[in-house]
C-alpha positions, 0 to 999 in steps of 0.5 A: 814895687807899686802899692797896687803890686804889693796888694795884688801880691797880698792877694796871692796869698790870701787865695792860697789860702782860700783855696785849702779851706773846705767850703764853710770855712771859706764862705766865711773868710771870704765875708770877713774879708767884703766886711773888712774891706765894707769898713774901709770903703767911701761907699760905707753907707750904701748897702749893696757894697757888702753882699754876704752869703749867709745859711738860709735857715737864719734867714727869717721873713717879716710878718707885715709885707704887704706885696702880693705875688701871683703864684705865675709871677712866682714861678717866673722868678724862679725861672729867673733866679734859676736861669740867670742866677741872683742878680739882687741879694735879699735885703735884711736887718741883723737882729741878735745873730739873725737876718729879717727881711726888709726887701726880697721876701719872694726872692728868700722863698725861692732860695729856700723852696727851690731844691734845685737853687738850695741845693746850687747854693748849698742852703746859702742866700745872698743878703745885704743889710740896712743901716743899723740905725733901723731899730724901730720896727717901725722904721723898718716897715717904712723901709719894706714899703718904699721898695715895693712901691718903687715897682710893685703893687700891695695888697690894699688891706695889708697897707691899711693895716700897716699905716694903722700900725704905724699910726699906732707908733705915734707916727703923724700922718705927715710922717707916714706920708713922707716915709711911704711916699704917700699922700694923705689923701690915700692914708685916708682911703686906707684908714676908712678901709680898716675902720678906724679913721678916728685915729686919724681925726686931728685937726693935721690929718683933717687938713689932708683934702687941701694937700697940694704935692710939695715943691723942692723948697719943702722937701724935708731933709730931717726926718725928726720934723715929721713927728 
């Protein structure tokens, strides 16, 4: 007997047992068994290759999600979630037993404020988790921006608030670039907005008018040089 035919005999058995547990129990083993088999995975370090299902109550939004979404746009994905289903989970970060979103807050509305879709889902969510080295609060912010910008717009005043927070965490305006994908020139822009450019009036950040855009010879590979 094959090593495949030996698995898919385990398999047999695993879904009989599956199959006699009531819908908790099983949502739960069925998670233990995608974080077992995460573990064993050569695409460990890629979030999306664990996709749990998870109570949406312990399920929280962030308080610095700066993306904007049209009460028409909301009703759109909706329609989408209710019509093709969740094709993307809700990105989070595991904290004390509890999941804050990184990416998908709209998408974590939705599944709560949708009765039709909370009650398909039987008040679960889909989410998947960043990699556990994102402690810092500031690290995490970084992360929410960089997948808006990949595809949305901001609200301007919340990401001048934003980067005024993280200038705040002792991060350099040369970091906050890199980490956002910005230029230094528009952390001005957002500085000036917010009032408080002085935070920003070291010799670095002055220099930020003759930036040029880096070549592949200086991209930065460790994110500790950025400090």
């Amino acid at each position: 007997m094959g090593l495949a035919t030996k698995v898919d005999k385990e398999m047999g058995r695993m879904i009989l047992l599956l199959e006699k547990m009531d819908l908790a129990e099983k949502i739960e083993a069925i998670n233990q068994i995608k974080i077992r088999l995460h573990k064993l995975s050569p695409f460990i370090n890629e979030p999306v290759d664990c996709v749990l299902w998870v109570k949406g109550d312990i399920v929280g939004a962030n308080d610095y999600n700066p993306n904007a979404v049209a009460p028409p746009e909301m009703e759109l994905l909706e329609t989408s979630i209710g019509e093709d289903g969740f094709t993307q989970p809700i990105v989070t970060w595991l904290n004390e037993g509890e999941y804050e979103v990184v990416d998908g807050f709209h998408r974590n509305r939705v599944g709560k404020e949708s009765e039709k879709i909370k009650e398909r889902l039987h008040s679960y969510l889909p989410v998947t988790m960043i990699n556990i080295d994102r402690e810092d609060r500031g690290d995490r912010i970084a992360a929410t921006i960089r997948h808006n910008r990949a595809r949305g717009k901001h609200r301007i005043d919340s990401m001048s608030e934003i980067v005024v927070e993280l200038k705040r965490r002792n991060w350099s305006p040369k970091k906050i670039a890199y980490k956002l994908g910005m230029d230094q020139d528009e952390i001005l822009r957002l500085t000036q907005i917010s009032g408080l450019a002085e935070m920003f009036s070291d010799s670095e950040f002055t220099e930020a008018w003759e930036a040029e855009i880096m070549d592949d010879s200086e991209i930065v590979e460790d994110y500790d040089a950025l400090d």
